[in-house]
C-alpha positions in Angstrom: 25.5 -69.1 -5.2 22.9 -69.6 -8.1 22.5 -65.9 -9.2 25.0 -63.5 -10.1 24.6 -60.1 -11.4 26.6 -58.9 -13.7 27.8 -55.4 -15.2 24.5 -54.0 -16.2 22.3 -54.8 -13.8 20.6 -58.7 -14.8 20.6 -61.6 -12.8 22.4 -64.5 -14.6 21.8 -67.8 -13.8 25.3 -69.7 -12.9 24.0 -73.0 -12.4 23.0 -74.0 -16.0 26.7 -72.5 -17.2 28.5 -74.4 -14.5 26.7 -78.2 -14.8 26.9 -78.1 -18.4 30.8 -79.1 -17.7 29.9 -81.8 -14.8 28.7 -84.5 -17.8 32.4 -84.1 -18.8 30.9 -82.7 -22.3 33.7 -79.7 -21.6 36.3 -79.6 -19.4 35.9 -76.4 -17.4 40.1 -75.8 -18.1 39.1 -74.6 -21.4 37.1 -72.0 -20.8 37.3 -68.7 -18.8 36.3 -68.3 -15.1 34.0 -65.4 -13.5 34.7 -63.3 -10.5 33.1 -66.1 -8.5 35.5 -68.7 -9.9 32.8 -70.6 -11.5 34.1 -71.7 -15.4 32.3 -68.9 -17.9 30.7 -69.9 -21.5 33.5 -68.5 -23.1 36.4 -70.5 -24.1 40.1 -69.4 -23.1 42.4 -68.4 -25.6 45.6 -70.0 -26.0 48.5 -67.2 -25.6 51.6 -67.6 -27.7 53.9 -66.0 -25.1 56.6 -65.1 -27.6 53.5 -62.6 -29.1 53.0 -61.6 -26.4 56.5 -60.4 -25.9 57.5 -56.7 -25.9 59.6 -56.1 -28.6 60.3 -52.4 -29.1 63.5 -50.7 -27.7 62.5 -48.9 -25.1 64.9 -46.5 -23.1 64.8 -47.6 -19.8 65.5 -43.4 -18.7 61.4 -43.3 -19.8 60.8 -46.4 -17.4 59.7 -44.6 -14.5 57.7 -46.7 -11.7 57.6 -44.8 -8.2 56.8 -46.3 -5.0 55.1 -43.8 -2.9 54.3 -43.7 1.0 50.6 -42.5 1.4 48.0 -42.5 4.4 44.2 -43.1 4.2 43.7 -39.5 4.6 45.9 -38.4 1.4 43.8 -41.2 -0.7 40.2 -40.1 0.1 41.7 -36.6 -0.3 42.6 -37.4 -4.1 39.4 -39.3 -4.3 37.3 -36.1 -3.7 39.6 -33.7 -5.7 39.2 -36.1 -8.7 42.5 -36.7 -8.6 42.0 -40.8 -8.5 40.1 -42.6 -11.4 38.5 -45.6 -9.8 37.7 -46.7 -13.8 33.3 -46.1 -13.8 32.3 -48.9 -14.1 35.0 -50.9 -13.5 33.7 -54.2 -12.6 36.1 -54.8 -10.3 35.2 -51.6 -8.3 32.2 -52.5 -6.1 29.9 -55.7 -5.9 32.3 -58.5 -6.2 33.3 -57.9 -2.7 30.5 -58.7 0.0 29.9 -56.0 3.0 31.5 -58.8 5.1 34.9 -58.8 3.1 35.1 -55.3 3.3 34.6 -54.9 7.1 37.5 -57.6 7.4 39.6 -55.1 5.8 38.4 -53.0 8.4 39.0 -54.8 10.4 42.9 -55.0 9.7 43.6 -51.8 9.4 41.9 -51.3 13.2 44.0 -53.9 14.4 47.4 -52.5 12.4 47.8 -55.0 10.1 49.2 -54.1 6.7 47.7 -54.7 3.4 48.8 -55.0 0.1 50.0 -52.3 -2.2 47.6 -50.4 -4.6 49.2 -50.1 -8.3 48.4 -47.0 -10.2 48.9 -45.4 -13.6 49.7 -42.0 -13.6 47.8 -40.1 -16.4 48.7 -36.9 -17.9 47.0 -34.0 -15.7 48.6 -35.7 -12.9 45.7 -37.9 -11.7 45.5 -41.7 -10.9 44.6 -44.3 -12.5 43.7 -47.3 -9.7 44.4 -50.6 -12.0 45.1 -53.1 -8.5 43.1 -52.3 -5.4 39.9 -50.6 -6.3 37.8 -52.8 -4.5 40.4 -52.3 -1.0 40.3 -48.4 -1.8 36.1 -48.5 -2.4 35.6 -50.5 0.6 37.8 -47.8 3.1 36.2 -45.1 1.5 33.0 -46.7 1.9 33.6 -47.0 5.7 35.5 -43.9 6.0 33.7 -41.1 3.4 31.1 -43.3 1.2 30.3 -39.2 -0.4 33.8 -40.3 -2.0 32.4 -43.4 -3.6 28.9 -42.2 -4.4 27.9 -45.5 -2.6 26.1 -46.3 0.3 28.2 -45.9 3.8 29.4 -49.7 4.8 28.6 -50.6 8.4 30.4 -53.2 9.9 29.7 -57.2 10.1 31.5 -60.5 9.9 34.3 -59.1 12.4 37.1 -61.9 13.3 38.0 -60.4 16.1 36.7 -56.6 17.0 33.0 -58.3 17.1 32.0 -55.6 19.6 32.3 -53.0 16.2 29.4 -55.5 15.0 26.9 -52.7 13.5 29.6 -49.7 13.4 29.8 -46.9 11.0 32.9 -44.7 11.1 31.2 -42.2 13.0 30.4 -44.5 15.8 34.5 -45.4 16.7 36.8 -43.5 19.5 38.1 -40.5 17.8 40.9 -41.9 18.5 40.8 -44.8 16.1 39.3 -42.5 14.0 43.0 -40.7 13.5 44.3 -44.2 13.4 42.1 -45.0 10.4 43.2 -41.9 8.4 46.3 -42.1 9.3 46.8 -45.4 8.4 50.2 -45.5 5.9 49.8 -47.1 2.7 51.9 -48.4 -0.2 51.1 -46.8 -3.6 53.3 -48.1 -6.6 52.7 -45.3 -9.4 53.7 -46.2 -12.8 55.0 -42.3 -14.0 53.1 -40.7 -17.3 55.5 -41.0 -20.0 56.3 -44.4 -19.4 55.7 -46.5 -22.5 51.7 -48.0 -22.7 53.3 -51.2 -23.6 55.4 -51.5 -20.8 52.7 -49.9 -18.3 49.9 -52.8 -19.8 53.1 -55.8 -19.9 53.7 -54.6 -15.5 50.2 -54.4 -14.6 49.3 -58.0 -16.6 51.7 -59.5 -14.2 50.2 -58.1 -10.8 48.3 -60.2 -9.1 47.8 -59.3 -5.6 44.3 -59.7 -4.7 43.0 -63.3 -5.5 42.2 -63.8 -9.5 45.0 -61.8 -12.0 43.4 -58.4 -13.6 41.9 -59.8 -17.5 43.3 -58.0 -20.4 40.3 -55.9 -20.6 40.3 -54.7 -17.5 43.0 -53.7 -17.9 42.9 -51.7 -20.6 39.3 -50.2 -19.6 41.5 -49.1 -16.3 44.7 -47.3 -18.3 42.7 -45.7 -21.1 39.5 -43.2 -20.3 37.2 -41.9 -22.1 34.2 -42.4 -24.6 35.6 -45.6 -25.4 34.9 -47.0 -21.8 30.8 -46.2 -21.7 30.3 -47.1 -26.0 31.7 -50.7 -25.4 29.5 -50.7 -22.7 26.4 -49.7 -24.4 26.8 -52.4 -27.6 27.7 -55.3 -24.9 24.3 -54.2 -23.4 22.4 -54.2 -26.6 19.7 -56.9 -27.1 21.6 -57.7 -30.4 24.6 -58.7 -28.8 22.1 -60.4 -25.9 20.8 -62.3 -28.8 23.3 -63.5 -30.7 25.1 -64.9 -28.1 22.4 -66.5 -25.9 23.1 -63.7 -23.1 26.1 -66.4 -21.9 28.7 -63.3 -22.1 28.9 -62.5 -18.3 30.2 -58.6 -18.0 31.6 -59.4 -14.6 35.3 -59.4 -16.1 34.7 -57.7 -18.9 34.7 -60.8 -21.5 31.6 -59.0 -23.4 33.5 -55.6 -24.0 36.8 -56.9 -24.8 34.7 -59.4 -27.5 32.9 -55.6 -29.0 36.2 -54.3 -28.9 37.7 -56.9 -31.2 34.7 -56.3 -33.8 35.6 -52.8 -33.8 39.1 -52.7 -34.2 38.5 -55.0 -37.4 36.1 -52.6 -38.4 38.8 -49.7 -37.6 41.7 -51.2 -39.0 41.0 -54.6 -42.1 42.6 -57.9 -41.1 44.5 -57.6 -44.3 46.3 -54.7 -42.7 46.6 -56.2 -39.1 50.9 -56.6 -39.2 52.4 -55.8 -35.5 51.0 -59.3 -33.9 51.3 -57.7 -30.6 47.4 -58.1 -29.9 46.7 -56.3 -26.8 48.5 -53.4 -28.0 46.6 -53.8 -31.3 43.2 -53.4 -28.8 45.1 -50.7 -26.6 44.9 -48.5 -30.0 41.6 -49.7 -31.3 40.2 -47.9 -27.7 42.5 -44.8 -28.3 40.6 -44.8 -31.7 37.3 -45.3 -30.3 37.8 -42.1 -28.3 38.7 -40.0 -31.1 35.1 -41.2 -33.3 32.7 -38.6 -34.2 28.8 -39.2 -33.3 28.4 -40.0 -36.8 31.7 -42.7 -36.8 29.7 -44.3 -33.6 26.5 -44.4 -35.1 27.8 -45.7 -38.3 29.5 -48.7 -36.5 26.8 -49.6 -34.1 24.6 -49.8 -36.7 27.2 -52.3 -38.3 27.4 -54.2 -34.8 23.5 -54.5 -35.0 23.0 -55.9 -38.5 26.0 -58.2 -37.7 24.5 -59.4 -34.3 21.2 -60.0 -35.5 22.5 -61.9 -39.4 24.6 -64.3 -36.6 21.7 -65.1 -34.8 19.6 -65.8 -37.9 22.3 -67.9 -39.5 23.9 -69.9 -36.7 20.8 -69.9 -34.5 22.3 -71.1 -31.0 25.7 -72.2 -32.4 26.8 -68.5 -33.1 30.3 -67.9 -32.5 31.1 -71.8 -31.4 33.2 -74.1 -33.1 29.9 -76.1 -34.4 30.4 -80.1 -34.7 27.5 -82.2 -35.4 26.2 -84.8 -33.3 27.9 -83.5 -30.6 25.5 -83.1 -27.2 26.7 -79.9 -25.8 27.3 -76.9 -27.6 31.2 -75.2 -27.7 31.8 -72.1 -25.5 31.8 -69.1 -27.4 34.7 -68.3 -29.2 36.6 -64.8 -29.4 38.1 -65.5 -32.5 35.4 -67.1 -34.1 33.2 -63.6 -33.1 35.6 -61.4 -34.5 35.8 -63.1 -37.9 32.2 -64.0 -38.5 30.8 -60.8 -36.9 33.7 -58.3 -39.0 32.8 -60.0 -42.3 28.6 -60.1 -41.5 29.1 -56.4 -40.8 30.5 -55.8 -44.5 28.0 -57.6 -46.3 25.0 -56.3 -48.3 21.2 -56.3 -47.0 20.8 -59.1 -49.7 23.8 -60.8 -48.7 22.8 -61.0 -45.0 19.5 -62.3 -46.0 20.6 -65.3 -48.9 23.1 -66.4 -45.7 19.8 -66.6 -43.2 18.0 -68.5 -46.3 20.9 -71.0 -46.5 21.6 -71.2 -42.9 21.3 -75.0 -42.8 23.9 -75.0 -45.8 26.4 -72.2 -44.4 26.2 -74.6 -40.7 27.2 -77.4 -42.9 30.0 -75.8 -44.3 31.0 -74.7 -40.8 31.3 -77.9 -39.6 33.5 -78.4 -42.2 35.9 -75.8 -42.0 35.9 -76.7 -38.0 37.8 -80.3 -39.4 40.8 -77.8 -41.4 43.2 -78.2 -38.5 45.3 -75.1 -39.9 41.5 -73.3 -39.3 41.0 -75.0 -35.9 44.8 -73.5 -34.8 44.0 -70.0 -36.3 40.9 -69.6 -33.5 42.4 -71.5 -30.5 46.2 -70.7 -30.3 48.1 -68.1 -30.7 45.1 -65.8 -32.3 47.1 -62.7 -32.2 49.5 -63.9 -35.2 48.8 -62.2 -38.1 48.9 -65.2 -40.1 46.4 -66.4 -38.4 44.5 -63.4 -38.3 44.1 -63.5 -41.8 43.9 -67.3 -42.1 40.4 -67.1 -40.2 39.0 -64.2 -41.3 39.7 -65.2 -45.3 38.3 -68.7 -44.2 35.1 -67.5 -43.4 34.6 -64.6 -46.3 35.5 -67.5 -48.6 32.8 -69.6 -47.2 30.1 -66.9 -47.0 31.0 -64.9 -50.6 30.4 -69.1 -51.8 27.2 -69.2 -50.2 26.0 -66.3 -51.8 27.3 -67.0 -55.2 25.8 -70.2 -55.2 22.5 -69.3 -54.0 22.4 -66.5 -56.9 23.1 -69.4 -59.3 20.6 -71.3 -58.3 17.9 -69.2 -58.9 
């Protein structure tokens, strides 16, 4: 498939992002895949798993995870009482599935066969959060209620084996598969409320019952609602971001919000100050904080995001956010790390300062390159990223080399 398209609506083409690795200019192993399984422009970070340990002393008493008996029925039920957050949005949700897979799961629960569990978080006025098996829940309530989904009513195709149900909408079965449809038990694993947000993230970062494992950010867009959700959304949409990073940031897993989120929770909380080097927990907050900003503390940052976007674009050109290495044919994927340090300290700088950097952008490239040869550099954006040594190894790195820059440019003149 040559066109994909993504989380807000545009039509990527997958074909220039995938042959780029064919030449063997990149090996497709270093970089992150899409939901179709095709290799991403964005590189994969390394994870140090001792980091990504938890370490606090939790009472197991507040460990509560419940495995709950459900039908069909009782879901949709919850589903138009509000009481199930499918996550809007959640790329996961709808699109990624074709009408064909969705009739095959049908299709199974016609012909009795069981499917896998559906893993949910359970949030503090009692709803549920769906983190595995929105897409299984979506497509039955497609077939079954679509009024639950806001989508449009799935009719059957692609059967295996009940091909006669070719062209079927709910309404046109027996009622009595009808009753067996609704009635149709289910396996519900609910993490209780109270249960540590650590512990609920570290359980639902191992589950991985439905092809490719849940990304981080997915993750946490599932667990925590709220503003924070629909304002990552709106900056990884912007045509700043678009810009700056060549529009190569698919949304389809959620690589684009998780790479706004890191600017913001640099902007929220200084890399100087960055200590627990648990990183997704770090992120977890920054979202929690995100929710609790005023208009005026999202305009303020947006704005930031903007200038910082558009001074990365005019300095780097189409080597933004890549580890930048003359003379070599292809360019880098885009790095996370490397967008979180440039982008936080463009943000900072002055009007004047953004513009000396886009004067000397042929110097501050140079400089780049070097830094890209400091191996202790090179480790601080590829491995381990989390550490807070390296945190502040990286992001000191590149203040150094643009606050040089600057200075030397103002000497000059």
């Amino acid at each position: 498939m040559a066109a994909l398209e993504d989380s807000h609506g545009r039509t990527r083409d997958r074909r220039s992002v995938f042959e780029r690795y064919q030449d063997g200019a990149d090996e497709p192993a270093n970089v992150e895949v899409g939901a179709d399984g095709r290799p991403t422009d964005v590189e994969r970070e390394e994870v140090d798993q001792e980091l990504d340990r938890i370490t606090s002393p939790f009472d197991p008493e507040h460990i509560d995870i419940e495995t709950r008996a459900s039908t069909v029925d009782l879901l949709l039920s919850r589903l138009r009482n509000e009481m199930i957050d499918l996550a809007p949005d959640f790329q996961r949700r709808a699109g990624i599935w074709t009408d064909e897979k969705q009739s095959r799961l049908v299709e199974s629960l016609l012909l009795r066969i069981p499917i896998p569990s559906f893993y949910a978080a359970e949030q503090k006025d009692g709803s549920w959060a769906i983190v595995d098996g929105i897409q299984r829940l979506t497509s039955i309530a497609r077939f079954v209620d679509a009024r639950t989904v806001g989508g449009p009513p799935l009719r059957l195709k692609g059967l295996e084996y009940l091909r006669n149900f070719d062209g079927a909408g709910f309404q046109d079965l027996s009622g009595k598969l009808q009753i067996r449809l609704r009635e149709t038990e289910v396996v519900v694993h609910v993490i209780r409320r109270g249960t540590p947000e650590p512990v609920m993230f570290n359980v639902f970062a191992r589950i991985n019952t439905g092809g490719e494992p849940l990304t981080r950010q997915e993750i946490r867009h599932a667990l925590i609602p709220g503003r924070a959700r629909t304002y990552l959304a709106e900056l990884a949409a912007s045509e700043a971001f678009q810009s700056a990073t060549g529009g190569s940031v698919l949304g389809d897993r959620m690589a684009d919000r998780e790479m706004v989120l890191r600017f913001l929770a640099f902007r929220l909380t200084p890399p100087e100050d960055y200590r627990q080097g648990q990183f997704d927990q770090f992120l977890a907050d920054a979202m929690h904080r995100i929710n609790r900003l005023g208009a005026d503390g999202e305009r303020e940052l947006s704005e930031e995001f903007e200038r910082a976007m558009t001074t990365a674009r005019d300095v780097f050109g189409v080597h933004a956010f890549r580890k930048y290495r003359p003379g070599r044919q292809r360019k880098s994927p885009i790095n996370k790390a490397l967008f979180e340090s440039i982008a936080v300290n463009l943000g900072t700088l002055g009007p004047e300062e953004r513009a000396t950097l886009a004067a000397a952008h042929e110097v501050v490239l140079g400089l780049f390159a070097d830094l890209m040869e400091d191996s202790e550099f090179e480790r601080a954006v590829s491995v381990a990223t989390g550490d807070p040594k390296k945190v502040r190894k990286r992001f000191e790195a590149v203040r150094v080399l643009f606050q040089e820059t600057i200075d030397e440019a103002g000497d000059g003149q």
